[in-house]
C-alpha positions as CSV (number, residue, x, y, z in Angstrom):
1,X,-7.7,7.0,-24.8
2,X,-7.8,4.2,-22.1
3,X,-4.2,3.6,-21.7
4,X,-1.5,6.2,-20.9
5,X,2.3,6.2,-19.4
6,X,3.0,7.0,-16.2
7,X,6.4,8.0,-15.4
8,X,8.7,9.6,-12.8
9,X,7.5,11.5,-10.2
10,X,3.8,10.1,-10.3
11,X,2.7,11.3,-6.8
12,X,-0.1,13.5,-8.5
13,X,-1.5,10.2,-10.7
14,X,-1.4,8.3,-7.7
15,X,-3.6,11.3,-6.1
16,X,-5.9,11.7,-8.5
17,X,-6.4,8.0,-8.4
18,X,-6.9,7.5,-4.8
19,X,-9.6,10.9,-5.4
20,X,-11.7,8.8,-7.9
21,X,-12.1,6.1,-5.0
22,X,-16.2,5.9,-4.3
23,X,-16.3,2.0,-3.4
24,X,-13.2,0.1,-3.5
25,X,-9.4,0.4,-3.3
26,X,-7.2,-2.3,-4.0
27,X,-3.4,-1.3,-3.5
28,X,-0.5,-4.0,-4.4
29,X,2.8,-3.1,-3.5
30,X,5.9,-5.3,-1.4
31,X,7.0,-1.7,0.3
32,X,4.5,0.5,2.1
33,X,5.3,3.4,4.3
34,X,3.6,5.8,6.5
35,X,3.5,9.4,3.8
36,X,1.5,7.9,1.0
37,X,-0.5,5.9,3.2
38,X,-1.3,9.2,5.0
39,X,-2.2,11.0,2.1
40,X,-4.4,8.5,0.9
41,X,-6.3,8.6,4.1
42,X,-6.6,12.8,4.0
43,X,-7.6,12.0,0.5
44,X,-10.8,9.5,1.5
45,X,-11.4,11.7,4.2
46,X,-11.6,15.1,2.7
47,X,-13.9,13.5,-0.3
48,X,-16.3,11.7,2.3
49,X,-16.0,8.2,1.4
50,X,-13.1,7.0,3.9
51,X,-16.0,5.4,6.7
52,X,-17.6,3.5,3.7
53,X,-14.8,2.6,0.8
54,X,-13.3,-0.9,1.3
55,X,-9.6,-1.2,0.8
56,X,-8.0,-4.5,-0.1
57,X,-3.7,-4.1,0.8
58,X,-1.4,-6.7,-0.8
59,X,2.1,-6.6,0.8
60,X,4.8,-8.4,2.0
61,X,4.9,-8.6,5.3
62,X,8.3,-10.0,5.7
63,X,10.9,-9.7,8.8
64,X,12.8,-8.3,6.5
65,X,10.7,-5.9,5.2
66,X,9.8,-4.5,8.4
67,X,13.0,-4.8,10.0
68,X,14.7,-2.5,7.2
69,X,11.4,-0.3,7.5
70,X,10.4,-1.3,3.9
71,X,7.3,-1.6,5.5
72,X,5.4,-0.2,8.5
73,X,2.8,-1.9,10.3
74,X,2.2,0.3,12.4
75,X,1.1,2.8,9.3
76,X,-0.9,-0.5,8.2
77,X,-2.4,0.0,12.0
78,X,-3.5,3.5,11.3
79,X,-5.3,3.3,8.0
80,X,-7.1,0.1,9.2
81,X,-8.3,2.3,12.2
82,X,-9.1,5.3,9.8
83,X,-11.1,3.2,7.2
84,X,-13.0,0.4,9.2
85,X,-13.2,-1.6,6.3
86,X,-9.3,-2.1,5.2
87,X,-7.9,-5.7,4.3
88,X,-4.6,-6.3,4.7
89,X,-3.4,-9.5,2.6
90,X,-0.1,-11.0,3.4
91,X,2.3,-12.2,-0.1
92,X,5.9,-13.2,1.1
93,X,7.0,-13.4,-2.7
94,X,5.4,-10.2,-4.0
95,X,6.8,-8.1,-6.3
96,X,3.9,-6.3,-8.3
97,X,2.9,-3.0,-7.9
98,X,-0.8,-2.0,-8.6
99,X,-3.1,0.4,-7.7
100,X,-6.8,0.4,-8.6
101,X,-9.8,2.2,-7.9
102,X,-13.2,0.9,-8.1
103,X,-13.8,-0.3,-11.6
104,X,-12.6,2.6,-13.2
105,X,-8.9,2.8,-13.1
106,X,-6.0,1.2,-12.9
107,X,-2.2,2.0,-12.3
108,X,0.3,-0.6,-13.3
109,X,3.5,0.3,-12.4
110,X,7.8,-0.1,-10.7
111,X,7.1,1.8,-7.8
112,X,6.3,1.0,-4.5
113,X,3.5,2.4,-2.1
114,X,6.2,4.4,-0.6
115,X,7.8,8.0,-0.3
116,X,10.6,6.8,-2.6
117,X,8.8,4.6,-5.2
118,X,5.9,8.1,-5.6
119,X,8.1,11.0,-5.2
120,X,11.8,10.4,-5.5
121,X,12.2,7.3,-7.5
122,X,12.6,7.3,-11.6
123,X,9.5,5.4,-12.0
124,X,7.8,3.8,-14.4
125,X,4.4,2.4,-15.7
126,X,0.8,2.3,-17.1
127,X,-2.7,3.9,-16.2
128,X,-5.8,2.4,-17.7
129,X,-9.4,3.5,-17.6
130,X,-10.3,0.8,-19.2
131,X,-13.2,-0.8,-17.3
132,X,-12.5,-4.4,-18.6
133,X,-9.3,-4.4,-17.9
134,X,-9.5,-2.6,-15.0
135,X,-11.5,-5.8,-13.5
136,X,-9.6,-8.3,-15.0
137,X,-6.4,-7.1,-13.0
138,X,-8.7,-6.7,-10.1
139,X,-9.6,-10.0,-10.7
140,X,-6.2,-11.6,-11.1
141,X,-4.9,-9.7,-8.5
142,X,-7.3,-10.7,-5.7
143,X,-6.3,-14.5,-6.7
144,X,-2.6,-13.4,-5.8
145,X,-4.1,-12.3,-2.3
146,X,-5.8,-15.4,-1.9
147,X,-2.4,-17.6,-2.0
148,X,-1.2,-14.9,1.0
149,X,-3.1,-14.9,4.2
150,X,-5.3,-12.3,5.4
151,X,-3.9,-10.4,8.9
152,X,-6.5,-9.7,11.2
153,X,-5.8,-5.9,12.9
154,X,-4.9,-7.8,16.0
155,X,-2.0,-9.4,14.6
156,X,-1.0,-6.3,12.4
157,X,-0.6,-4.2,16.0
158,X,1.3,-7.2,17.6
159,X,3.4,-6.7,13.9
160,X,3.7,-3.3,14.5
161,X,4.9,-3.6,18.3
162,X,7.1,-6.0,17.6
163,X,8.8,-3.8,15.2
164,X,8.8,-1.0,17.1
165,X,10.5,-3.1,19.9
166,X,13.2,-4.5,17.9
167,X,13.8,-1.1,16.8
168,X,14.2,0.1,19.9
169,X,16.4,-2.8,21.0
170,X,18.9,-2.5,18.0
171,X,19.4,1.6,18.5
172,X,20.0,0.5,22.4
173,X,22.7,-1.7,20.8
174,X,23.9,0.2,18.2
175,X,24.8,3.0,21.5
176,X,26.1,-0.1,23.3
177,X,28.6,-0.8,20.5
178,X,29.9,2.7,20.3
179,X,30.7,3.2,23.6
């Protein structure tokens, strides 16, 4: 069978997935935080493949997005310094959620690249092995990245500083306010 459900809970799939990586990664999701991100590195790591795989990121890169800690740059940072050849794609109006590996499988689903959307969240979606399919959504998918913008690392660290210092400033704020 080439098709099957993927529901609730899906942190194994997801694993599993990221564990049949030999070439290429392509990961779509708006939200992405610093646990799955880890795992996935561990995961190229452990199997040997993390200083030669290519990983394409689609995200959303929004002030919003990082300002609520949707998303972290400063994870993006740290899996673009553990595998050299990571793309991060910028898509202010994403909303898909994809996750492929090589040409051999594909996860389409509702739940973000996150602890929430892989763990904790009622989830919901499809996993294909279908190899056609599986590089027609490639396909279509890169064509999404291509109306974003690609970030070079140097601008994801200056993302991720920034962040960190407006953090930083709204806590010293938030403890201005209470006193």
């Amino acid at each position: 069978m080439s098709f099957e459900t993927v529901s609730a809970h899906w942190q194994g799939t997801f694993e599993r997935l990221v564990g049949s990586i030999r070439e290429y990664g392509l990961f779509v999701s708006p939200f992405i935080t610093s646990t799955p991100i880890e795992r996935v590195v561990q995961i190229l790591h452990e199997n040997g493949v993390a200083s030669d795989v290519r990983l394409d990121v689609l995200t959303n890169l929004s002030v919003n997005n990082i300002l609520r800690g949707s998303t972290d740059p400063a994870i993006l940072v740290s899996l673009m310094e553990a595998l050299p050849h990571t793309r991060v794609m910028h898509l202010p109006t994403l909303h898909a959620k994809v996750y492929v590996a090589d040409e051999s499988e594909a996860i389409i689903t509702s739940a973000n690249l996150t602890e929430g959307g892989l763990m904790l969240n009622y989830e919901y979606g499809v996993r294909t092995t279908d190899p056609d399919f599986v590089r027609r959504v490639r396909k279509e998918l890169l064509e999404y990245g291509d109306l974003g913008n690609v970030v070079p690392r140097p601008e994801v660290e200056q993302l991720a500083q920034t962040a960190s210092d407006l953090k930083g400033l709204s806590r010293r704020i938030e403890r201005e306010a209470r006193r």
